[in-house]
N, C-alpha and C positions, 0 to 999 in steps of 0.2 A: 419395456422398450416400445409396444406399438402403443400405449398409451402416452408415451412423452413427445412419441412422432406426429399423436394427433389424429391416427386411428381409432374408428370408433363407427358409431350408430350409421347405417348406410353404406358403411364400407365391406368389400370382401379382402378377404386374403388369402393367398394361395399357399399349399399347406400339402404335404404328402400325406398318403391316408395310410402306408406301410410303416408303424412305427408305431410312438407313443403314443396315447390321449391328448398328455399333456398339453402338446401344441395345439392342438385343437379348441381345447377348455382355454387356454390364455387369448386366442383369436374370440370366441365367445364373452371373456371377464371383461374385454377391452371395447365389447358391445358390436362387435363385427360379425361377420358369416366368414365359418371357413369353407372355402372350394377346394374340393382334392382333385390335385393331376397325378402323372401317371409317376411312374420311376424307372430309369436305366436300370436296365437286366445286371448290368457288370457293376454297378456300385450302387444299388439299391439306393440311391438318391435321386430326387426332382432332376426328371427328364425337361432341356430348357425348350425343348418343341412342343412339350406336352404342357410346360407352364403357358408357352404363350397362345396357345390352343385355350385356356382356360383366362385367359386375360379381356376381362369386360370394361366398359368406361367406369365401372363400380370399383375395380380394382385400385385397390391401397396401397398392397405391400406381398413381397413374397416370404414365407420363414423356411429355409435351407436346412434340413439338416443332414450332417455327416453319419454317415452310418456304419459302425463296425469297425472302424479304423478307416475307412476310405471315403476320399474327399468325392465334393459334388463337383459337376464341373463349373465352380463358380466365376469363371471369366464369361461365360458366355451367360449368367444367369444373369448377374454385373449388367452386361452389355443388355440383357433384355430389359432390366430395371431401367438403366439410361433409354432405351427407345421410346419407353412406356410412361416415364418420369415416375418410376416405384419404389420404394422404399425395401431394400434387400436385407434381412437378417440373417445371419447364419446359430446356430446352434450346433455347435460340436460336442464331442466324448471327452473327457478328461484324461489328459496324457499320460504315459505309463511312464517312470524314469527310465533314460536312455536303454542302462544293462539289461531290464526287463523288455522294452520295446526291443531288443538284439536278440536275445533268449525267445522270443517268442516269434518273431520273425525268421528264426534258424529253423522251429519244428517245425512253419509254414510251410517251410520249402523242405523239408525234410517229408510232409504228407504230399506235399505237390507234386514231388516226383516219385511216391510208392501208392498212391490210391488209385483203384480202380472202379468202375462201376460207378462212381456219382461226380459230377460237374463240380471240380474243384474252383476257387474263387480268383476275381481277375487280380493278378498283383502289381497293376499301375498308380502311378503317383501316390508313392512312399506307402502303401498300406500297413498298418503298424497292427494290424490283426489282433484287432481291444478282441475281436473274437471272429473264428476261424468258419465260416460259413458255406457249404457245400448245398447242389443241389439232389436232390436223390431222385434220379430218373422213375420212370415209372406212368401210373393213368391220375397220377394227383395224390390227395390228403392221405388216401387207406395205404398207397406205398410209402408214404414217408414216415407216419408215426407208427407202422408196424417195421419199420427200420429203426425208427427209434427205441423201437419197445425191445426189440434183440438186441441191438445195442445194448440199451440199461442190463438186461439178464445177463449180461458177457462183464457188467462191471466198468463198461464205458461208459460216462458222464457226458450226459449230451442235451439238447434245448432245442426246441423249437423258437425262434429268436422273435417270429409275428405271429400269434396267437389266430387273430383276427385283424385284417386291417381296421381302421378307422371309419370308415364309410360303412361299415356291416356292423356297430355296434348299435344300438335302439338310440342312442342320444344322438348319430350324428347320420343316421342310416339317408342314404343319396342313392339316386339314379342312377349312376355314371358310370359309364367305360374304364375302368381300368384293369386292360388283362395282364399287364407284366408285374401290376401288384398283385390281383388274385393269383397271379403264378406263382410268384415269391411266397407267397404267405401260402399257398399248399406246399410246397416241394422243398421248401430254404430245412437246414439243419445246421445248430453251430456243435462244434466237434471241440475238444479240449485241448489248446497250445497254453497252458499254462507255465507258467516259467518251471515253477515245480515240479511239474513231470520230468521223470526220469526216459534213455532210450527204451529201458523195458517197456515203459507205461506206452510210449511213440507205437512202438513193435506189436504195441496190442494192439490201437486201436486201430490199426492200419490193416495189419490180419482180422481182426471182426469184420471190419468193411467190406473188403476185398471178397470175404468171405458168402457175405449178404448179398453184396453188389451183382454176384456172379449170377444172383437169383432172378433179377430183374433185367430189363431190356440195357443194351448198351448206355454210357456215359456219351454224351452232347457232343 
C-alpha cells in the first residue's frame, strides 16, 4: 500500500513503536524511515498529538494500527492527514464472528467488575477484546512478569502482549521519548476471555489476581 501511494526513498512515516516489527520492516521494504510516536494509555494506539509532534516536511504517510480490539482515534488522525496532506493507513485485527465477540465481551465485563489490584482496560468505542489487557501496578517490568510468573503456577494462561517496543530492538533502536509506550510495554498483561472458558475458569483467574494484587501497591 505505501508503495502504490508512492512512498518510498526520502520519505518518513509515522508508525507506533508499541506493537509489531512488521510495520516497521514494510515502512523500511517501501525504502522509507520509520519515526515512532507515542500511544494513548487507554487504547494503546497512535496518540494524534504525538503523531503531529513527529510530523516533518519529510513526512509521507501515517500506518494506524488498532490494537487488542480497540480502535485508534481515527477521526482526528484523518483530520491530521488532511492538515498535513498525508496519506493514512489503518491496519487492523481480524474480527471474531459475532457469538464469539458477545462471549467474550461478557467475561470482559464479568473481570471488570471482580478484579482488584491491577488497572483493568478502557471499554470505549465497541472494544471486542481480541485480548483482555490489564495493567499490573507496581515499580515497572520485575512486578509484572513476576505477576505473571504466579499466574502461570496457578494454571492461569497469561502473555505479555509487547515484549519490547520497536524502537529498542538493534534494527530500529531511536532516541526518542516515548514514555506511555515504555510504560505499556513494562506493566501491560493480557489475561484469558476466551470464549471457551467456563465460569470456573473466569472464578480462577480473578481469585489468582486478586490474590497477587493484594501484594502490590493499589490499582490506578
Amino acid at each position: 500500500m505505501l508503495r502504490a501511494a508512492g512512498v518510498g526513498l526520502g520519505d518518513e512515516v509515522v508508525v507506533p513503536a508499541f506493537g509489531n516489527v512488521e510495520v516497521a520492516e514494510a515502512v523500511t521494504m517501501a525504502g522509507a524511515l520509520p519515526v515512532f510516536a507515542d500511544i494513548d494509555p487507554a487504547t494503546y494506539c497512535l496518540d494524534a498529538a504525538a503523531v503531529e509532534a513527529a510530523v516533518t516536511s519529510r513526512t509521507a504517510a501515517v500506518v494506524v494500527v488498532h490494537r487488542f480490539g480497540r480502535l485508534a482515534d481515527i477521526a482526528a488522525l484523518h483530520a491530521l492527514g488532511q492538515r498535513h496532506g498525508l496519506l493514512v493507513l489503518e491496519q487492523g485485527e481480524s474480527e471474531a464472528p459475532y457469538d464469539e465477540m458477545a462471549q467474550r465481551r461478557e467475561r470482559a465485563a464479568y473481570l471488570d467488575a471482580k478484579l482488584r489490584g491491577v488497572r483493568t482496560p478502557d471499554d470505549g468505542d465497541g472494544h471486542t477484546y481480541q485480548q483482555y489487557v490489564v495493567r499490573v501496578p507496581g515499580n515497572g517490568r520485575p512486578d509484572r512478569d513476576a505477576f505473571a510468573r504466579a499466574l502461570r503456577a496457578r494454571g492461569i494462561e497469561c502473555c505479555v502482549p509487547v515484549k519490547t517496543p520497536v524502537h529498542r530492538l538493534p534494527a530500529f533502536r531511536r532516541c526518542v521519548a516515548l514514555p506511555e509506550t515504555e510504560r505499556a510495554s513494562d506493566d501491560t498483561l493480557a489475561l484469558p476471555v476466551d470464549a471457551s472458558l467456563t465460569k470456573r475458569d473466569m472464578h480462577r483467574t480473578v481469585s489468582a489476581c486478586n490474590a497477587l494484587g493484594g501484594l502490590l501497591q493499589p490499582a490506578f
